[in-house]
PLY file of the C-alpha trace (Angstrom):
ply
format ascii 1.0
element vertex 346
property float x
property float y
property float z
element edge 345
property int vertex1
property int vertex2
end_header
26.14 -2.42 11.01
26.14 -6.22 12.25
23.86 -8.35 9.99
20.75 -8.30 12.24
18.98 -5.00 11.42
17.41 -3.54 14.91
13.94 -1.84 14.06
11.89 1.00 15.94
8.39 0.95 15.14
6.15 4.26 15.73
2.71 3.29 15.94
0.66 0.49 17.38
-2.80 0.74 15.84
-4.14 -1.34 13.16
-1.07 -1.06 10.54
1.31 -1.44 13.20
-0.10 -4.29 15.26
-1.87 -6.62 12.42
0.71 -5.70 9.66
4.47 -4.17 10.36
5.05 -6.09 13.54
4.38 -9.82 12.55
5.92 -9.39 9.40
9.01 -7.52 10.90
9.25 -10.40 13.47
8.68 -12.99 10.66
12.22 -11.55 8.64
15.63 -13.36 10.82
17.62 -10.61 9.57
15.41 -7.80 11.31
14.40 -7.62 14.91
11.72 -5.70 16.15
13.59 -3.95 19.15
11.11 -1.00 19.85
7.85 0.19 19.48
6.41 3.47 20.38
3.13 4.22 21.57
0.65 4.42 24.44
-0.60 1.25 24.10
2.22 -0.51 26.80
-0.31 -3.69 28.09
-1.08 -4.72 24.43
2.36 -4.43 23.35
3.62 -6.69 26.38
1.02 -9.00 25.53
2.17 -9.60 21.96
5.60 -8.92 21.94
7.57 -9.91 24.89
10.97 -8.40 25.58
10.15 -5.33 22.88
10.38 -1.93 24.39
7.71 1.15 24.34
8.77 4.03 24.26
5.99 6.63 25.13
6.72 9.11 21.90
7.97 8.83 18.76
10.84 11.34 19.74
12.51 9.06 22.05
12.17 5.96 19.74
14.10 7.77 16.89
16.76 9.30 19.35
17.50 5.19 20.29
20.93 4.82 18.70
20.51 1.00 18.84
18.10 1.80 16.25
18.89 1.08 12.18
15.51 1.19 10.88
12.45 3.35 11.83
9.02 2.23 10.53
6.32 4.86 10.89
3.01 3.52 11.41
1.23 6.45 12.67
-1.56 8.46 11.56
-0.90 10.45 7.65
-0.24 13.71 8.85
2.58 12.55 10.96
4.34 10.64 8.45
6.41 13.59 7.20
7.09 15.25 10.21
8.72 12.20 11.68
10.09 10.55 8.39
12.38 13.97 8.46
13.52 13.54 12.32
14.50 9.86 11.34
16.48 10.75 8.39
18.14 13.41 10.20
18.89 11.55 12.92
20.31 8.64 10.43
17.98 6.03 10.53
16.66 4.02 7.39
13.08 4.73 7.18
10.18 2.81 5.86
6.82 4.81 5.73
3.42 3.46 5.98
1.57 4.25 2.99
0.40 6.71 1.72
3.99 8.21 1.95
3.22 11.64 2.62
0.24 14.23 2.04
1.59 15.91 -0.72
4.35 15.65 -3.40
6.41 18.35 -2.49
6.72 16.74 1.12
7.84 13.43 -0.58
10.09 15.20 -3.06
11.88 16.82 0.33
12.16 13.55 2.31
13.64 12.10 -0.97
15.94 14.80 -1.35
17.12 14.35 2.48
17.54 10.38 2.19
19.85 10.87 -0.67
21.99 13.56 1.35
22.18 11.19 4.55
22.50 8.26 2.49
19.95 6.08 3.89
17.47 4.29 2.48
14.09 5.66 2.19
10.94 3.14 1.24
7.07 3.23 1.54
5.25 0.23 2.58
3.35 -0.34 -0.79
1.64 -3.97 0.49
-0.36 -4.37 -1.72
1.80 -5.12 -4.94
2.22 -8.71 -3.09
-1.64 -9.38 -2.95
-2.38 -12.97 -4.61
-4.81 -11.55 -6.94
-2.37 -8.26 -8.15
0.30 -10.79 -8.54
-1.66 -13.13 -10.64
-3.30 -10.13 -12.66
0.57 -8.65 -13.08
1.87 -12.00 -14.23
-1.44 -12.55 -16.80
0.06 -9.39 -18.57
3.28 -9.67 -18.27
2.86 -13.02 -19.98
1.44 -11.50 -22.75
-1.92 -13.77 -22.50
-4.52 -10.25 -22.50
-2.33 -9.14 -25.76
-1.98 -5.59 -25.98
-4.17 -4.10 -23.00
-6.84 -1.89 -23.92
-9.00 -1.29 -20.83
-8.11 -1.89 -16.78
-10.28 -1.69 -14.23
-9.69 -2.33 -10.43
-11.93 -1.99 -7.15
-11.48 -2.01 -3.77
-15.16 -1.81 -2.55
-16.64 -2.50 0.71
-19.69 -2.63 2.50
-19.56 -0.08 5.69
-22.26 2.27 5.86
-21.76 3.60 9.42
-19.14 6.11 10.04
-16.15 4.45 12.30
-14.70 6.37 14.94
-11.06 7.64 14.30
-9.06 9.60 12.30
-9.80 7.84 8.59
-13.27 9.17 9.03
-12.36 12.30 10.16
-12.17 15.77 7.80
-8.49 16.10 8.12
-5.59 16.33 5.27
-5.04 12.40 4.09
-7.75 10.93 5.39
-10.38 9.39 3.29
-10.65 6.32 1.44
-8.52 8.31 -1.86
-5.52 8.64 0.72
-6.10 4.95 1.98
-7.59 2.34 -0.84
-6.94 4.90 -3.25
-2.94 4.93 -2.80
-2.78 0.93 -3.07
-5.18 1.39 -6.30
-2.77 3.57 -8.18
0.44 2.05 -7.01
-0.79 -1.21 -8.66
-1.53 0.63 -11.64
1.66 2.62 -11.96
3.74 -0.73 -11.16
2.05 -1.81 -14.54
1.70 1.14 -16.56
3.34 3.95 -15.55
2.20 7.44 -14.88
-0.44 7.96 -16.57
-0.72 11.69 -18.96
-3.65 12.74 -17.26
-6.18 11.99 -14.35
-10.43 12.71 -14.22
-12.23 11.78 -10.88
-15.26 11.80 -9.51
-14.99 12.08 -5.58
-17.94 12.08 -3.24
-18.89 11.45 0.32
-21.80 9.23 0.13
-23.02 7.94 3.52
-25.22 9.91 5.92
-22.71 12.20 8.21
-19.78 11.48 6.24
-16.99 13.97 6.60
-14.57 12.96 4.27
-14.24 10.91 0.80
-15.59 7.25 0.54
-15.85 7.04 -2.76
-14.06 7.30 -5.39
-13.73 6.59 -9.50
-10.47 7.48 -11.08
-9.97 6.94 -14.84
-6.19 7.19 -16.02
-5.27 8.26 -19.51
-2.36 6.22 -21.37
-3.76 7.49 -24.76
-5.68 4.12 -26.23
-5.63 2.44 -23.05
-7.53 3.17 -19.95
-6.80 2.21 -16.78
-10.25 2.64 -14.02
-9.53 2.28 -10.01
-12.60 2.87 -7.88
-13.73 2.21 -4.46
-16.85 2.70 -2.54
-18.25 2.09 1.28
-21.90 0.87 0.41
-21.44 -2.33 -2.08
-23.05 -5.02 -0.25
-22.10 -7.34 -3.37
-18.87 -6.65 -4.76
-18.37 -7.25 -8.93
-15.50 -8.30 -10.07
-11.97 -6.84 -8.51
-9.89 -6.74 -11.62
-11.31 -6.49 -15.03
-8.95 -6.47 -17.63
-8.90 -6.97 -21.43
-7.00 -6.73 -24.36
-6.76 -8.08 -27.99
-5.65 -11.03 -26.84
-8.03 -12.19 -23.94
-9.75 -10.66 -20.59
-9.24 -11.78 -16.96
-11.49 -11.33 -14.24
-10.97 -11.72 -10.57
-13.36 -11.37 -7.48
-12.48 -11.79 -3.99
-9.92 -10.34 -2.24
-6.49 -11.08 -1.29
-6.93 -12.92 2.67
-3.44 -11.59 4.18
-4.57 -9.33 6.15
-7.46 -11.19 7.76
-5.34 -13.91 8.07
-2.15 -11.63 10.10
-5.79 -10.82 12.00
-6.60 -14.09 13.04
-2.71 -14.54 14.28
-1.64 -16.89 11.35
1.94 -15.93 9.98
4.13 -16.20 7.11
5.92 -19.54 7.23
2.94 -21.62 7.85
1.79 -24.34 5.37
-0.50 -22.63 2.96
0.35 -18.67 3.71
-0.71 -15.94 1.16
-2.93 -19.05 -1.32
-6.10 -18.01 -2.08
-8.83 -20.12 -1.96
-9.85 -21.82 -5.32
-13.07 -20.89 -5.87
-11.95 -17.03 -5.94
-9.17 -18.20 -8.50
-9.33 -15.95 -11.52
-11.14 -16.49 -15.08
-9.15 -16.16 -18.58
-11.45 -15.88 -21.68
-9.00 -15.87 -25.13
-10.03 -13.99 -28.18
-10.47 -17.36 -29.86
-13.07 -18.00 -26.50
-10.99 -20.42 -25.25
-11.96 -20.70 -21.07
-9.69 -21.60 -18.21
-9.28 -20.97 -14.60
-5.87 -19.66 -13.59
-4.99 -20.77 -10.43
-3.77 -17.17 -8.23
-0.05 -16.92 -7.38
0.11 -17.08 -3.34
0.23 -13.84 -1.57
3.72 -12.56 -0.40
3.15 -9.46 2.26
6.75 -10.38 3.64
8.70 -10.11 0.60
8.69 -6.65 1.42
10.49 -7.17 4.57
12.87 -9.29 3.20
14.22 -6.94 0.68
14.66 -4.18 2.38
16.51 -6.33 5.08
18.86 -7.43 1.41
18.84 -3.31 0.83
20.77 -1.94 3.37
22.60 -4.86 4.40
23.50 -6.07 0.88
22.85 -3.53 -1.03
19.80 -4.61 -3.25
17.29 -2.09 -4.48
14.47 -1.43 -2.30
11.24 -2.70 -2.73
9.35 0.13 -3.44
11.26 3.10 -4.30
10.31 6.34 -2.75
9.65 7.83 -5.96
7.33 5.67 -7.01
4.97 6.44 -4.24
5.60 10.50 -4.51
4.08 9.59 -8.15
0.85 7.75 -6.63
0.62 10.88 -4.75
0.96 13.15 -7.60
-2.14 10.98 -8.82
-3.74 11.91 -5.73
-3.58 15.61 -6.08
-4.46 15.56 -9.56
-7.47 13.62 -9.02
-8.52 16.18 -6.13
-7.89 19.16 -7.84
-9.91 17.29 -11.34
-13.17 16.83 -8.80
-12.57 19.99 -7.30
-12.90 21.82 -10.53
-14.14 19.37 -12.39
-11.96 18.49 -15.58
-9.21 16.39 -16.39
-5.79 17.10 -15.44
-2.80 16.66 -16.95
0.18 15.32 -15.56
4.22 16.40 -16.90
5.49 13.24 -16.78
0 1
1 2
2 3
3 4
4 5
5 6
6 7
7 8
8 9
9 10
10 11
11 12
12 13
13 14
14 15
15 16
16 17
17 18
18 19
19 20
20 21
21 22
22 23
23 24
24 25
25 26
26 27
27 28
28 29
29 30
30 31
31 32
32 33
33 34
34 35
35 36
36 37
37 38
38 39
39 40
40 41
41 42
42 43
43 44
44 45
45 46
46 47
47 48
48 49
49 50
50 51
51 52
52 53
53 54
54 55
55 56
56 57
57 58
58 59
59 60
60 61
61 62
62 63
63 64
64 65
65 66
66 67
67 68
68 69
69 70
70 71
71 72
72 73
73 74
74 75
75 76
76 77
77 78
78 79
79 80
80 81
81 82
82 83
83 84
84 85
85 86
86 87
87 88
88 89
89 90
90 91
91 92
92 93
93 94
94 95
95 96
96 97
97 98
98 99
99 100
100 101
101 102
102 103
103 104
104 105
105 106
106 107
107 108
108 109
109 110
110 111
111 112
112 113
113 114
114 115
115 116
116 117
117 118
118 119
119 120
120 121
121 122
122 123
123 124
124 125
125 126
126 127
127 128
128 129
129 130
130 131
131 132
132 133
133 134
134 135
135 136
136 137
137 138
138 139
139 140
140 141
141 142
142 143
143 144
144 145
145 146
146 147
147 148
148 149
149 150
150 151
151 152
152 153
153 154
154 155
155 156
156 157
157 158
158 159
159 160
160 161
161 162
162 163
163 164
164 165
165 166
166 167
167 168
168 169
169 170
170 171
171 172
172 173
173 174
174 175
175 176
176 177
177 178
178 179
179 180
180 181
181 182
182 183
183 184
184 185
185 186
186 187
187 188
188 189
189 190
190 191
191 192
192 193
193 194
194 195
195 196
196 197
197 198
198 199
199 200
200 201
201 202
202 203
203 204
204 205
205 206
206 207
207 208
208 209
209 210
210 211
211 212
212 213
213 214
214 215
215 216
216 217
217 218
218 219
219 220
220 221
221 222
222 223
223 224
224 225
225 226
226 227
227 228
228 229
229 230
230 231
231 232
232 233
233 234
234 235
235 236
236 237
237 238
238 239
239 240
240 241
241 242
242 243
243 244
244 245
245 246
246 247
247 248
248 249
249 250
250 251
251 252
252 253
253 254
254 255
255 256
256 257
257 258
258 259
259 260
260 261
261 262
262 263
263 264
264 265
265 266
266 267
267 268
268 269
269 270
270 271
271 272
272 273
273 274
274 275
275 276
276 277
277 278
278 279
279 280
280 281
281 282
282 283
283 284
284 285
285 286
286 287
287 288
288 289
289 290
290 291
291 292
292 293
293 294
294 295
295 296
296 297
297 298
298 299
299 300
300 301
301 302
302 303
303 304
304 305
305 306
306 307
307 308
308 309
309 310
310 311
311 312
312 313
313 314
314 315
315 316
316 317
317 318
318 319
319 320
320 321
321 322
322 323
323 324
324 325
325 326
326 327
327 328
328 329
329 330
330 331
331 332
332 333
333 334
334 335
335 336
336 337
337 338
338 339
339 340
340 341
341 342
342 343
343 344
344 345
């Protein structure tokens, strides 16, 4: 392989056009040579001299292709994961990696057979405020943490056309927020020994989940991540304290709206929050401060797993790690199905 990586992306909707293209395009060691889907005008329109390909078949059968990235609807993210490893491309999945564990534990199985790297686009660990939150404990300034609690709330009361809102295996705000929720957790915790949820579908018409509250046993500690569609005024996003302080963070990290409005990584200023949403530390001695946010980082994930399969480098999200947040998943479905907690064999 030369030391430009060429990428194939499958899908051109809202995580392939606002988030895996510009950062793909932002990396100099990959280039974004394909892209399949039916939307042919918009991709010309953005992306000059990148080819469609009308299915995600021909796109994978490319052989100028090193890396597939499959940005396509949940279901499909198996199905043609498996036709990319087989055919011997890397392959980075959108998350959530798969619908359930055993379908992760095969495509795992298969990347180690071909030998080819296998990752799932967890974004979220390179939010400003997860960073900053992450870097609080791994500082030691909370102490020993004792309770962790996390939201991703919004305010959307009418059901949007497409398949998120539709009654359909991985859709849902659990499959969505929920897998960016847990993979924060797990980055900082672990897997957790057991998982009790509470999952509803609140809003008028609503065919699937849209909100959700997870609590996470690690014996003493416990860990909350919950999400909801009808918070017109969001509390705080983390909440975290231990014998040593508490942190609390609103806002949310602007990335995304910012990759929306066309800004892109390189620019003076990328990934800093703004800082009146910079976090609050409160010591156990009451001691007060404002800790300024670490700036957001979305294309960090690009650029390591351009240094892991040209130099070698671990990935940046193993594909283990997200088959675990979707073991969390399917506990927490099967504990509101039947309504207990579940255990999980580490």
């Amino acid at each position: 392989m030369s030391q430009r990586i060429f990428v194939g992306l499958v899908g051109y909707g809202l995580a392939g056009a606002v988030f895996h293209a510009p950062l793909i395009r932002s990396i100099p060691r990959l280039r974004l040579a394909a892209i399949a889907t039916r939307r042919e005008g918009q991709v010309m329109a953005d992306h000059s001299g990148v080819a469609v390909h009308p299915t995600p078949e021909v796109l994978i059968a490319e052989p100028g292709i090193d890396l597939v990235v499959i940005a396509s609807p949940n279901e499909t993210h198996f199905p043609l994961a498996r036709a990319a490893l087989e055919a011997g491309k890397h392959v980075v999945v959108d998350k959530p990696f798969t619908i359930t564990s055993a379908e992760a534990g095969e495509l795992i199985a298969l990347a180690a057979r071909r030998g080819r790297l296998l990752s799932v686009f967890q974004n979220r660990r390179w939010d400003a405020d997860f960073r900053t939150v992450r870097s609080c404990i791994e500082q030691g300034l909370l102490g020993e943490v004792a309770s962790y609690e996390a939201h991703f709330d919004r305010f959307r009361p009418a059901i949007k056309q497409g398949w998120r809102e539709q009654e359909a295996p991985g859709s849902g705000i659990l499959y969505d927020l929920g897998a960016h929720l847990i993979d924060q957790a797990l980055v900082l915790f672990g897997l957790p020994r057991a998982v009790t949820a509470d999952l509803q579908a609140q809003r008028s018409g609503a065919r699937t989940v849209d909100y959700f509250h997870l609590t996470l046993d690690y014996g003493r500690r416990r860990v909350i991540v919950r999400s909801s569609t009808l918070v017109p005024e969001p509390g705080p996003r983390f909440a975290v304290h231990g014998d040593g302080g508490s942190f609390l963070k609103y806002g949310i990290d602007g990335q995304e709206d910012a990759l929306k409005a066309g800004t892109r990584p390189g620019v003076p200023e990328w990934g800093r929050e703004d800082p009146r949403w910079f976090g609050t530390l409160v010591t156990a001695s009451g001691e007060r401060r404002t800790i300024e946010s670490l700036p957001g980082a979305y294309e960090a994930y690009y650029e390591a797993i351009a240094a892991a399969i040209l130099d070698g480098a671990p990935p940046p999200v193993r594909a283990e790690e997200a088959r675990d947040v979707i073991r969390v998943i399917e506990a927490a479905m099967k504990s509101a199905a039947e309504r207990r907690t579940i255990s999980l064999d580490a």
